[in-house]
KEKEFI-312517 format. One record per residue (C-alpha): residue in three letters; x, y, z; residue number from 1. Coordinates in Angstrom, 1 decimal. Layout:
BEGIN
<rec><code>ALA</code><X>X</X><Y>Y</Y><Z>Z</Z><pos>NUM</pos></rec>
...
//
This chain:
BEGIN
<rec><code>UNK</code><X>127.3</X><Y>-1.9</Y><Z>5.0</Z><pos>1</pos></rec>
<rec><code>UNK</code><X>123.5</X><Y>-2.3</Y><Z>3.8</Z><pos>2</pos></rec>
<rec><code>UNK</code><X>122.3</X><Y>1.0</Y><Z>2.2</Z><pos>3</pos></rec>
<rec><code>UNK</code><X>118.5</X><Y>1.5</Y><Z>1.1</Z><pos>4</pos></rec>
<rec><code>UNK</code><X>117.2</X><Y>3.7</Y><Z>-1.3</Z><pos>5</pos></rec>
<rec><code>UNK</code><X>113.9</X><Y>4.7</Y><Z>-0.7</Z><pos>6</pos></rec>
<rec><code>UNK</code><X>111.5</X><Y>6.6</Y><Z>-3.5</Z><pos>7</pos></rec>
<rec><code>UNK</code><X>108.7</X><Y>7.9</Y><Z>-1.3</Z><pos>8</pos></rec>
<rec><code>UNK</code><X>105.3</X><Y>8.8</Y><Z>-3.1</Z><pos>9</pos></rec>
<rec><code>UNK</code><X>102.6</X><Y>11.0</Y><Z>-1.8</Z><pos>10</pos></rec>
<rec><code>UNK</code><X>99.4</X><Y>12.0</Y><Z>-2.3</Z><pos>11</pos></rec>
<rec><code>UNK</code><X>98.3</X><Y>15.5</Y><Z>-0.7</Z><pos>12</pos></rec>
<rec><code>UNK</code><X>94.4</X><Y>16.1</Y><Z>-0.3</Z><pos>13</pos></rec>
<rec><code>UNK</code><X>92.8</X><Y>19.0</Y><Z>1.1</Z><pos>14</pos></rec>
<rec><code>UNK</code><X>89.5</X><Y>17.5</Y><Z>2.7</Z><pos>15</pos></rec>
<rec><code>UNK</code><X>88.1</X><Y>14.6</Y><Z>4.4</Z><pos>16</pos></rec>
<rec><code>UNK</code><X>85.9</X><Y>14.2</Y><Z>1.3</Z><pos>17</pos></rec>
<rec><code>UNK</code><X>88.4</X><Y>14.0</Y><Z>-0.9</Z><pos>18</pos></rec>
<rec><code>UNK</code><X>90.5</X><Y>12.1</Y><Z>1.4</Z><pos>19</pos></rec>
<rec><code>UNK</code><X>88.0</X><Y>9.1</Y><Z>1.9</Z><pos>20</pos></rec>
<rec><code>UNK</code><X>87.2</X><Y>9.1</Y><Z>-1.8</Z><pos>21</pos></rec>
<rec><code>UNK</code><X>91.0</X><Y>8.4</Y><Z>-3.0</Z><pos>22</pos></rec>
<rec><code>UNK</code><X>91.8</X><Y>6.1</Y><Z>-0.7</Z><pos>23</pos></rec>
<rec><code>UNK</code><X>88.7</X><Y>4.1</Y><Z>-1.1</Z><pos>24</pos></rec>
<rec><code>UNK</code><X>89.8</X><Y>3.9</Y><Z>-4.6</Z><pos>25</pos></rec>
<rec><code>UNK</code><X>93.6</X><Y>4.1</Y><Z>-4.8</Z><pos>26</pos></rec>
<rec><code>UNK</code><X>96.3</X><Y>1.7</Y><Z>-4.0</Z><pos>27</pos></rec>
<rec><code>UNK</code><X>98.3</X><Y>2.9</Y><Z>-1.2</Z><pos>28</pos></rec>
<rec><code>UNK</code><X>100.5</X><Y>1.0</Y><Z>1.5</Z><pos>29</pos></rec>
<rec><code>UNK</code><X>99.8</X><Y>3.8</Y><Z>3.9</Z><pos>30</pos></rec>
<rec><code>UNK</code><X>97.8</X><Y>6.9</Y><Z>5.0</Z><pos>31</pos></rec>
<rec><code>UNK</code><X>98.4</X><Y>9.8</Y><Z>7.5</Z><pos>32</pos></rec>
<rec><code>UNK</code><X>95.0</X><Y>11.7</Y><Z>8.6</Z><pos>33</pos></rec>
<rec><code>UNK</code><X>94.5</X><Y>14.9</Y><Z>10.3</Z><pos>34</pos></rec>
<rec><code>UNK</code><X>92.0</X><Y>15.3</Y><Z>12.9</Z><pos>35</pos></rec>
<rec><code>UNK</code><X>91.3</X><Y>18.5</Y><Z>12.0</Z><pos>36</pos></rec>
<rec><code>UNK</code><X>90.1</X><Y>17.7</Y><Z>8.5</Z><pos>37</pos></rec>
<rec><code>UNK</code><X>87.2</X><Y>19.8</Y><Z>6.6</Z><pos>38</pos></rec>
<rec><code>UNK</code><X>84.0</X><Y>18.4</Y><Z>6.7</Z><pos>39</pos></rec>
<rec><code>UNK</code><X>84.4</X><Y>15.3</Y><Z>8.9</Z><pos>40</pos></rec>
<rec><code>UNK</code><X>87.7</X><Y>14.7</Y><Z>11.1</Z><pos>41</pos></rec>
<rec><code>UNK</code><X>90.3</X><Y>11.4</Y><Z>10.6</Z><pos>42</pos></rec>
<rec><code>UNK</code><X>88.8</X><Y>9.1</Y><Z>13.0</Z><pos>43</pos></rec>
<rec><code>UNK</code><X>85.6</X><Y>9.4</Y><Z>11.3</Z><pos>44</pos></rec>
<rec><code>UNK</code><X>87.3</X><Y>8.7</Y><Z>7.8</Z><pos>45</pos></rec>
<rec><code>UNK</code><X>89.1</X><Y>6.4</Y><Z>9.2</Z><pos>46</pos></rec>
<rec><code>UNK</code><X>85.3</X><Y>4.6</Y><Z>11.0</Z><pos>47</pos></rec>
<rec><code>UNK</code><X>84.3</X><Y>4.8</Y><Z>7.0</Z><pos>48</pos></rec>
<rec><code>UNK</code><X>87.5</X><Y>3.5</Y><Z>5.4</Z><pos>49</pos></rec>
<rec><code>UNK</code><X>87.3</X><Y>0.2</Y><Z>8.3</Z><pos>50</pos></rec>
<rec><code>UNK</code><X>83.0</X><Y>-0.4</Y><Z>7.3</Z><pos>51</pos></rec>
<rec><code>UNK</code><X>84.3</X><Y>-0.4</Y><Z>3.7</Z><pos>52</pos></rec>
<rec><code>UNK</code><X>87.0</X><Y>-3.1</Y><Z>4.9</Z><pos>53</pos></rec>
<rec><code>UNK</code><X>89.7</X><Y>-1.4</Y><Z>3.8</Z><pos>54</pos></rec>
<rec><code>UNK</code><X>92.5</X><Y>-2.4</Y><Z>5.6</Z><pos>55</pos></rec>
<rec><code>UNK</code><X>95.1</X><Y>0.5</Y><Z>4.5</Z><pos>56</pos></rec>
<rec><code>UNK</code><X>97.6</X><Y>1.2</Y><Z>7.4</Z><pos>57</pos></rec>
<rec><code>UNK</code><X>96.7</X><Y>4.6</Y><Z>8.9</Z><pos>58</pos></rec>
<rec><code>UNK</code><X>98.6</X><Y>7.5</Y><Z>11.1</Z><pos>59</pos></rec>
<rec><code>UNK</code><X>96.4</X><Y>9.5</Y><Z>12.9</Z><pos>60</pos></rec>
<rec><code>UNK</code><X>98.0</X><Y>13.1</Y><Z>13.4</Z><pos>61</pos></rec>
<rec><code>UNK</code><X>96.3</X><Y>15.6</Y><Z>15.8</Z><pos>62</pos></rec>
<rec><code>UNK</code><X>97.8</X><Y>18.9</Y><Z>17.5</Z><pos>63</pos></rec>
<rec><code>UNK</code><X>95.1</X><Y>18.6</Y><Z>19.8</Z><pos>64</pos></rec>
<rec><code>UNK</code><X>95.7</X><Y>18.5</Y><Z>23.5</Z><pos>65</pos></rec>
<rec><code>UNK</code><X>92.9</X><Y>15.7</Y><Z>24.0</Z><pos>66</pos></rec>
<rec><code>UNK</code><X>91.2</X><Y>13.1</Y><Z>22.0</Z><pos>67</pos></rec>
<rec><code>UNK</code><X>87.8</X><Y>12.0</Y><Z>21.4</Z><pos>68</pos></rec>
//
């Protein structure tokens, strides 16, 4: 039997600003972004994050019923 124990950090931003910003700057193995951010929405954080080459994985969440 193999058993994994997992300790899960997080980081919980309330704008796209904000959002951009700390992962620019921090060091994390992952990122979820909303499309329905403040001020810009994920895909356009996540056009930013890409031209700065940051290669952070990212999960793009959206409860809309269509997609740019």
């Amino acid at each position: 039997m193999l058993v994994l124990h997992l300790t899960l950090g997080y980081t919980m931003l309330g704008d796209s600003l904000a959002a951009e910003r700390e992962i620019s700057t921090g060091d994390y193995q992952a990122a979820v972004l909303d499309l329905g951010l403040p001020q810009k929405d994920g895909l356009d954080v996540l056009q930013a994050l890409r031209g700065k080459k940051i290669a952070t994985p990212v999960l793009v969440l959206t409860a809309r019923d269509t997609v740019p």
